[in-house]
C-alpha positions in Angstrom: 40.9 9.3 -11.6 37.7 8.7 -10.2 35.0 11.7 -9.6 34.0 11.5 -6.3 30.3 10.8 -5.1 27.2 12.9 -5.5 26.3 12.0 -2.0 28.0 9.9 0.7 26.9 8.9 4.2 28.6 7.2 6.8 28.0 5.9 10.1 24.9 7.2 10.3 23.0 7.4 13.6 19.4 8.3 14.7 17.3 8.2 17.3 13.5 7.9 19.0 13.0 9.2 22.6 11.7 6.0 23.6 9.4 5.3 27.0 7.5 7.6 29.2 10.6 9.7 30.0 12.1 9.2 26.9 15.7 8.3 28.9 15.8 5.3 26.5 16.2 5.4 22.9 15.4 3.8 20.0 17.7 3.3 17.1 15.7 4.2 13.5 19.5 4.3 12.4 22.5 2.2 13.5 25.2 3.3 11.6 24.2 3.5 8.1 26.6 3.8 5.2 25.5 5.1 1.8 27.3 6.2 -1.7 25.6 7.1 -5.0 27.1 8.5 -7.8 25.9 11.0 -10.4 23.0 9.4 -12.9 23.3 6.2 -10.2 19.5 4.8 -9.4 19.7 3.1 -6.0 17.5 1.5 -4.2 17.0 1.3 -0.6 14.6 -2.0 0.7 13.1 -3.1 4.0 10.0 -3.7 5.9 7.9 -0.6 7.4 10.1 0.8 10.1 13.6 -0.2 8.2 15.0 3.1 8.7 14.2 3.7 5.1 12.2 7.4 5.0 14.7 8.2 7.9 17.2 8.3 5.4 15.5 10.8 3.0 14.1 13.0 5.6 18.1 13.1 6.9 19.3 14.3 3.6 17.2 16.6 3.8 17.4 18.1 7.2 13.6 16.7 7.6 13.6 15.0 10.4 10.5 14.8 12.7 10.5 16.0 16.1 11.9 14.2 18.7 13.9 12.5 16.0 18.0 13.3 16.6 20.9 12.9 14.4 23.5 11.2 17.0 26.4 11.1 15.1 27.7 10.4 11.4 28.6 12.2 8.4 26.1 13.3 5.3 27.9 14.8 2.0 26.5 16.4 -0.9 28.7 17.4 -4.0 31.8 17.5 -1.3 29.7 19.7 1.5 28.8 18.3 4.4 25.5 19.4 5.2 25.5 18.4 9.3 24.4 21.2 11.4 23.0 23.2 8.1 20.6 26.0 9.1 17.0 25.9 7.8 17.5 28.5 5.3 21.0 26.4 3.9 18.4 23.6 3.7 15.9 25.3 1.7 18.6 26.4 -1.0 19.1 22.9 -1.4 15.3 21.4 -1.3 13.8 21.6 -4.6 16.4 23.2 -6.2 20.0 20.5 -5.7 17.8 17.9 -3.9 14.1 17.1 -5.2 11.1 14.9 -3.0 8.7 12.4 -4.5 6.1 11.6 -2.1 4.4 8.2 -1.2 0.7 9.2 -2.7 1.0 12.2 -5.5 -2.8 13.0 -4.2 -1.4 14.2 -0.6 1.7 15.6 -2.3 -0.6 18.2 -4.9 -2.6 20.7 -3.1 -6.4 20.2 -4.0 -7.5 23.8 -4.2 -4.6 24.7 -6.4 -4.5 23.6 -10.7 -2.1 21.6 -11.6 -0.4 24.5 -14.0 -0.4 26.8 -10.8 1.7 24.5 -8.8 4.5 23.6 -11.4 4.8 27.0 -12.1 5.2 28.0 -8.8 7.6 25.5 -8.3 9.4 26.9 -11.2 9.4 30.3 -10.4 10.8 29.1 -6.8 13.7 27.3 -8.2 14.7 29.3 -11.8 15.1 32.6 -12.7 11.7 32.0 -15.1 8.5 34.2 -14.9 5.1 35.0 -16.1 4.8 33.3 -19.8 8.1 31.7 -19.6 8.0 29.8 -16.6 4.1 28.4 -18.4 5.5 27.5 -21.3 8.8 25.3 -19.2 5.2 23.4 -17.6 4.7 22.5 -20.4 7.9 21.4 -21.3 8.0 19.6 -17.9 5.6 18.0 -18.3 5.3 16.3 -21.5 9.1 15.1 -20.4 7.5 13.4 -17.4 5.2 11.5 -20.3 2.2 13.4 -19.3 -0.4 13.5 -22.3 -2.3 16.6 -23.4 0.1 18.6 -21.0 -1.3 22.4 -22.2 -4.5 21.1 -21.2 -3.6 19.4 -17.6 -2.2 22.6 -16.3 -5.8 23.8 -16.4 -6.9 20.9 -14.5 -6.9 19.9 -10.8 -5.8 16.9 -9.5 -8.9 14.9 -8.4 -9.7 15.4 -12.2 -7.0 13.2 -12.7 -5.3 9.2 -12.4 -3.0 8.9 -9.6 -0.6 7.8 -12.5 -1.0 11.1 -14.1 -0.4 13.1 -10.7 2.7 10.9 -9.8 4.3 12.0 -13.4 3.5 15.5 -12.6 5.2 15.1 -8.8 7.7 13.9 -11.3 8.0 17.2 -13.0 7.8 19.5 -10.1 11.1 18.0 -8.7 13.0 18.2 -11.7 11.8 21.5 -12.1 15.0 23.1 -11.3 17.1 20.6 -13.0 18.3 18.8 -9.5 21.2 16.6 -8.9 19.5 14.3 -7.2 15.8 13.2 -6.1 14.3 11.1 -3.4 11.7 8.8 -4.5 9.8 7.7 -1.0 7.9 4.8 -2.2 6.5 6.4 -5.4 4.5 3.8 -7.0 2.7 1.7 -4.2 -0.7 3.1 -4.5 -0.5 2.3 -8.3 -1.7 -0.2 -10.3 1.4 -2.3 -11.7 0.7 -1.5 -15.4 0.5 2.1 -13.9 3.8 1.7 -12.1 5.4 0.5 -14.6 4.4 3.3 -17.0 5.8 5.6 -14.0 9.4 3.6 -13.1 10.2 3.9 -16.8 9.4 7.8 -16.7 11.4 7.9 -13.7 14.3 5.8 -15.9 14.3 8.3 -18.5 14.2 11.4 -16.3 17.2 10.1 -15.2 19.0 8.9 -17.8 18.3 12.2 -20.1 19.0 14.1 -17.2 21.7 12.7 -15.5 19.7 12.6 -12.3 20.6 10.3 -9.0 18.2 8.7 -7.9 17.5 7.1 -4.1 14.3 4.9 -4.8 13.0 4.1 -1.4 10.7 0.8 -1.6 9.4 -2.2 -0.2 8.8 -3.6 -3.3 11.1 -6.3 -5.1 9.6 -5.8 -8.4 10.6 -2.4 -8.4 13.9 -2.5 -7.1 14.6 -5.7 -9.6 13.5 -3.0 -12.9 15.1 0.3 -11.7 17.8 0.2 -9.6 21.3 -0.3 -10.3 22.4 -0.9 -6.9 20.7 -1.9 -3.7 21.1 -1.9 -0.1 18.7 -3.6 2.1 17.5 -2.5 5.7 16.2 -4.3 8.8 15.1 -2.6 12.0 17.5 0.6 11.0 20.4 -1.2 10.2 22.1 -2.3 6.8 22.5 -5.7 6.5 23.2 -6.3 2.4 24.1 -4.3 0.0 25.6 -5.3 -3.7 24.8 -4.6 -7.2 20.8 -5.2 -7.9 21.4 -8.6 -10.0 23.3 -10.1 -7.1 21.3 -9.4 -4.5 18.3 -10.7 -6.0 19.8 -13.4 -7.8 22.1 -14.7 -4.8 21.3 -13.1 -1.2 23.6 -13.6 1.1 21.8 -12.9 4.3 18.8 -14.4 6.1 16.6 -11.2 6.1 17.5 -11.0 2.0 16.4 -14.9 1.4 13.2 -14.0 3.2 12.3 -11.5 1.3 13.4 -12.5 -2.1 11.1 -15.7 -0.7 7.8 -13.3 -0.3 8.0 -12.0 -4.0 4.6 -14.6 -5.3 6.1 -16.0 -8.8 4.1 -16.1 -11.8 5.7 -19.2 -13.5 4.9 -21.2 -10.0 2.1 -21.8 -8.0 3.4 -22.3 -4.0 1.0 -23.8 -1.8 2.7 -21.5 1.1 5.2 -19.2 1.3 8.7 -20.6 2.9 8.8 -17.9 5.6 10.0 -18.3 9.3 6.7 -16.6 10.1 6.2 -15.0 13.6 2.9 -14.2 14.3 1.4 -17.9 12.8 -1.8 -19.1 12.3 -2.3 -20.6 16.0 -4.5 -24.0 15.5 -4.4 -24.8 19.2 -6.8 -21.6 19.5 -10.8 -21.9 21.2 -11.4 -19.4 18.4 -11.1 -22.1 15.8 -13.5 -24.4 17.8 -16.1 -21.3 17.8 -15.8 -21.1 13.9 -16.2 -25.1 13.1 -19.2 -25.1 15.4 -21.1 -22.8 12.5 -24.3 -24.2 11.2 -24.9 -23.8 7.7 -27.6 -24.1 4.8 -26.3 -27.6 2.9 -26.5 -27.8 -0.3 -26.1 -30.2 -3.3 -22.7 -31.3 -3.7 -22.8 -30.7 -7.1 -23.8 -26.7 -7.1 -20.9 -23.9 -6.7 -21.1 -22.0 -3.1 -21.3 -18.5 -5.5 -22.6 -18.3 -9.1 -22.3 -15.1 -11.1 -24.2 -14.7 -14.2 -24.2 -12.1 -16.9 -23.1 -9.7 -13.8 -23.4 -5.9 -15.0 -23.4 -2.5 -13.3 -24.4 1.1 -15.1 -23.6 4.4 -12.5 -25.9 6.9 -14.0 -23.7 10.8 -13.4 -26.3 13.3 -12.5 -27.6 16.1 -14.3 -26.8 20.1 -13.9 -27.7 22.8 -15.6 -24.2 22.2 -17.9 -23.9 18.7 -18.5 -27.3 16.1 -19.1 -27.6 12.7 -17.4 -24.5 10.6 -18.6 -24.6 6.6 -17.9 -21.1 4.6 -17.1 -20.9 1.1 -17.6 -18.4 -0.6 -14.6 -19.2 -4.3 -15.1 -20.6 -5.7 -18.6 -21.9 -9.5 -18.5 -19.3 -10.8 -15.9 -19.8 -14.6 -14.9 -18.0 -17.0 -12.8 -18.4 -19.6 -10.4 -17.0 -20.3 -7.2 -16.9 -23.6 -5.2 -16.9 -24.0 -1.7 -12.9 -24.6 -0.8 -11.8 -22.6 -3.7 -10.0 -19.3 -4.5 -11.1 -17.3 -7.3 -9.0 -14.4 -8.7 -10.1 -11.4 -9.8 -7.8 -9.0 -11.2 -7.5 -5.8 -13.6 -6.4 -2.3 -13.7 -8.1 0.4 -11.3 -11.7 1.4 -12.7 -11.9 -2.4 -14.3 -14.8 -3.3 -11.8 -13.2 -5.3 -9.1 -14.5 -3.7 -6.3 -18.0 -3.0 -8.1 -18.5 -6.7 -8.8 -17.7 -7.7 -4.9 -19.9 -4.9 -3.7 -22.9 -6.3 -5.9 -22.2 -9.6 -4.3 -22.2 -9.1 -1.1 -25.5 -6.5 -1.6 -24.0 -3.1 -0.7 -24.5 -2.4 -4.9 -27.6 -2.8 -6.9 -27.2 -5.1 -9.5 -28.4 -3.2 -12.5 -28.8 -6.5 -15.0 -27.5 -10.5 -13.9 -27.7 -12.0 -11.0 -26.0 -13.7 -7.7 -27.0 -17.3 -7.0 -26.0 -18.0 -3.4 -26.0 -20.9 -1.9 -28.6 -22.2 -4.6 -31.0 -19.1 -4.1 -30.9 -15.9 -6.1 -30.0 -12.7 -3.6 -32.4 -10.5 -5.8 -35.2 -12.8 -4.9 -34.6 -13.0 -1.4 -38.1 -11.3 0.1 -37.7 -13.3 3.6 -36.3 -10.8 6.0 -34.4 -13.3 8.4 -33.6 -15.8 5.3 -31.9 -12.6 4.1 -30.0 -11.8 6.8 -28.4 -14.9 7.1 -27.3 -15.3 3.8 -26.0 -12.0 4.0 -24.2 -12.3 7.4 -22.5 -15.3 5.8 -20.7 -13.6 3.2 -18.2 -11.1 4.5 -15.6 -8.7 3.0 -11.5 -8.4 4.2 -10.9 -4.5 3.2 -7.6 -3.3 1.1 -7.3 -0.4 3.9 -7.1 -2.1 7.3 -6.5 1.4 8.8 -10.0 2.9 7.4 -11.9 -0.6 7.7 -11.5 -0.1 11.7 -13.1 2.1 14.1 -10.1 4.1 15.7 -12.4 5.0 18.7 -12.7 1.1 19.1 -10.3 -1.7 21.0 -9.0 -4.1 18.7 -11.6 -6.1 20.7 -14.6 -3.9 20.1 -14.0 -3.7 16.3 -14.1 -7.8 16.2 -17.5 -8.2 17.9 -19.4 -5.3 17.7 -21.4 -6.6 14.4 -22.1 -9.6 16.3 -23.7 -8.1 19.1 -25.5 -5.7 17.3 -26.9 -8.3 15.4 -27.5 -9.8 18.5 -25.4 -13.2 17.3 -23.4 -13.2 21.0 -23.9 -12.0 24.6 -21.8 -9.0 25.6 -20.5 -10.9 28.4 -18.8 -13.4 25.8 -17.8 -11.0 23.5 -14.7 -10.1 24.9 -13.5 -13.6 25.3 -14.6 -14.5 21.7 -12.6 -11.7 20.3 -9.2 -12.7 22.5 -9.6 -16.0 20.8 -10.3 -14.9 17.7 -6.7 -12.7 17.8 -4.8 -15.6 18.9 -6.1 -17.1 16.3 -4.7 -14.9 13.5 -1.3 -14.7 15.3 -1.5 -11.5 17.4 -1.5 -11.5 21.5 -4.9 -11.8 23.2 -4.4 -9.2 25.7 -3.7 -6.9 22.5 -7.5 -6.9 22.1 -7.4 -4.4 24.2 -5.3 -2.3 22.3 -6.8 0.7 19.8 -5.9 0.2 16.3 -3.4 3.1 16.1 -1.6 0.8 18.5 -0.8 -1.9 15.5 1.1 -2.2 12.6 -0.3 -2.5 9.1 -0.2 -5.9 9.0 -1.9 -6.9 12.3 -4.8 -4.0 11.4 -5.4 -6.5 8.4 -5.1 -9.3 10.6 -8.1 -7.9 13.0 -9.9 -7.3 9.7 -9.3 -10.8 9.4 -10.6 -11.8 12.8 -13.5 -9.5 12.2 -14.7 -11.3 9.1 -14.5 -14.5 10.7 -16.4 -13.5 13.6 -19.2 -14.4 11.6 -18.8 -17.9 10.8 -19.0 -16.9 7.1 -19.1 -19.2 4.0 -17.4 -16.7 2.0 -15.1 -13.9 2.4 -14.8 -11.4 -0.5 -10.6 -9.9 -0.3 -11.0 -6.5 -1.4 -7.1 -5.8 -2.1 -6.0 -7.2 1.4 -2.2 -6.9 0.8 -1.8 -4.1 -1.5 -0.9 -1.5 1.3 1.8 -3.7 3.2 5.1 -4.8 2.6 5.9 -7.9 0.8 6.9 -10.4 3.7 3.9 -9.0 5.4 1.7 -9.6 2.4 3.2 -13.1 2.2 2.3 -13.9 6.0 -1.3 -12.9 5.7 -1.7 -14.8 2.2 -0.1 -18.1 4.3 -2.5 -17.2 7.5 -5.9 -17.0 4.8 -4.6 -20.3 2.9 -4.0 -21.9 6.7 -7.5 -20.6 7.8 -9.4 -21.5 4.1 -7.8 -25.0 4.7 -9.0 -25.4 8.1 -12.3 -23.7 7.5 -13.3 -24.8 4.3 -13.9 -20.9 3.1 -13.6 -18.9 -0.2 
């Protein structure tokens, strides 16, 4: 006889007040059906705004005001839990039902050490006190693969790697020995030798534990090395669902061939991704006459755009009364070339230098021993005021945050030309037109220039990014992590709109 499942849902519904007077609504689910067994790892996939948090947050009798629960059926270990009180929820939080948060930083309180909040997560959900419940931390952590755990209970959690504070997330919701845990997108602000360190904790917790697991996730990669089954999501409704290997292996829907088709292969170089893509680099645009009318510097056809020679950086950690001066070497004797056309990868683990080396080329770093050779001229040597200027107005930078790179007092508009006119590059009375041509141009609505950037979606924040850096006619563009924050068919549509634009352009 078959045991029955650790949790089912069917026909789920919920729904957004949607409008001015909220008398429409919007579906975040449309009749959702859901089954996961005990020790089962399932995954749940979709773009932002699938319906895929909605799920968790229903579980748990989470659900954000003016969000309501239409109809449908939600059962735990045989219990319904529809129409639960608050306090029948919070039996079940923490102690049957654990959270992982998104960004382990948010999820740990800053003020608090790491020992005093799995211990007070202990003592909220187990009988154990006082020394006992310290020495379980322990325990709990150096299960989650957490090294030197005595010692990390002392510390707090800026001291340490977001790795390190996702395993200890990790801990604090098996604390009490759950059934089952929600994982909302745990590893997407790691590195992926850091996520996969932390999916194969999660993998053992669960296995050793016999712990269900939801894994909520954009991420292909992720789903392809944890899950054991896997239903996908569009727009709050299921469209696939099958055992992990079949659906990555042989989608059977539209949506799923799309986004199997935004996962970048390593074995293959693709000149674009094969996406039916909706917000397209638009060719017809006035903004792309504006950026082929740029006059620049010529140089010898034989010199790279960018050299970078014996590039190294040395931070230098203050002194206090405790602790003398200490030095920190970020970039050691880094060179490279890059020619004008070409794409140059840089990539590493977080605290390799990445971002240090960019910063040093585009000047917002001091260059502690090497040099940049721009354009044939070294940037250290540059004394010329205006000669200075230029070069560095021609080298601009896409950011990896494209909610933090923008002004959110600012239109979309204002945020594309507001270096140009301070600068004095354009006349305020053609700098709203430039920047409606300039969104067109990266696929979003002119009129949305007049939008704030609360108003967008991740992706077409990066794309004003986008629009931004190319306000300036630059030679080079310096990608900072540019798709590390969105979902993968999103990522894929930016990466074919900066190949489209680099083409058409001729830019880094």
């Amino acid at each position: 006889m078959n045991n029955p499942p650790l949790l089912e849902i069917n026909n789920l519904n919920v729904t957004y007040p949607n409008g001015s007077q909220g008398r429409d609504e919007l579906k975040a689910l449309d009749q959702i059906f859901l089954k996961l067994s005990e020790g089962q790892i399932t995954g749940i996939v979709g773009e932002s705004g699938a319906g895929k948090s909605t799920i968790g947050k229903a579980v748990l009798g989470l659900l954000d005001s003016p969000a309501r629960l239409v109809s449908g059926e939600i059962r735990f270990l045989g219990n319904s839990l529809i129409g639960l009180s608050e306090a029948q929820f919070e039996s079940l939080r923490g102690n049957q039902i654990g959270y992982i948060y998104q960004n382990p930083m948010t999820a740990l309180n800053p003020v608090l050490t790491i020992g005093e909040q799995v211990i007070e997560a202990i003592e909220a959900n187990t009988d154990m006190k006082g020394q006992s419940a310290q020495e379980y931390a322990i325990q709990l952590l150096e299960r989650a693969d957490v090294s030197f755990a005595k010692d990390r209970l002392q510390k707090y959690p800026h001291q340490l790697s977001g790795g390190l504070c996702q395993r200890i997330v990790f801990a604090i919701a098996i604390a009490a020995k759950p059934k089952l845990i929600i994982a909302d997108e745990p590893t997407t602000a790691l590195d992926v030798t850091v996520q996969k360190s932390v999916l194969q904790t999660l993998i053992k917790l669960s296995k050793e534990e016999r712990i269900a697991i939801i894994l909520i996730t954009h991420d292909i990669g992720v789903i392809s090395e944890t899950c054991d089954y896997v239903y996908v999501l569009r727009h709050g409704k299921h469209v696939e669902q099958n055992a992990t290997n079949n659906v990555l292996q042989k989608p059977e829907q539209d949506y799923t061939k799309s986004l199997m088709a935004s996962v970048p292969l390593i074995d293959k170089r693709l000149h674009r991704f094969p996406l039916n893509e909706e917000n397209s680099f638009d060719e017809s645009s006035t903004g792309l006459n504006y950026l082929q009318e740029k006059q620049t510097i010529q140089e010898s056809s034989n010199k790279p755009l960018l050299e970078v020679r014996n590039l190294s950086k040395i931070f230098v950690t203050p002194s206090s009364l405790l602790k003398s001066k200490q030095l920190f070497t970020a970039v050691k004797g880094v060179s490279f070339n890059v020619d004008r056309g070409e794409t140059v990868g840089i990539v590493g683990e977080s605290g390799s230098g990445k971002t240090t080396i960019g910063r040093m080329i585009l000047g917002l770093e001091e260059i502690t021993d090497g040099s940049v050779i721009y354009r044939g001229k070294n940037l250290k040597e540059l004394v010329d005021a205006a000669e200075k200027r230029a070069h560095c107005l021609s080298m601009q930078c896409i950011f990896q945050d494209p909610y933090s790179s923008l002004n959110p007092r600012m239109t979309a508009g204002e945020n594309i030309t507001y270096g140009l006119r301070v600068h004095k590059m354009i006349s305020p009375g053609k700098a709203k037109s430039l920047a409606q041509d300039l969104m067109a141009l990266v696929g979003l609505p002119s009129k949305d220039a007049e939008k704030l950037p609360h108003a967008f979606s991740g992706g077409e924040r990066q794309r004003i990014g986008i629009a931004r850096a190319l306000s300036y006619r630059p030679d080079f563009i310096f990608c900072d992590e540019p798709t590390s924050a969105l979902d993968v068919s999103v990522q894929a549509n930016l990466l074919n709109l900066l190949k489209d634009l680099q083409e058409s352009l001729l830019l880094k």
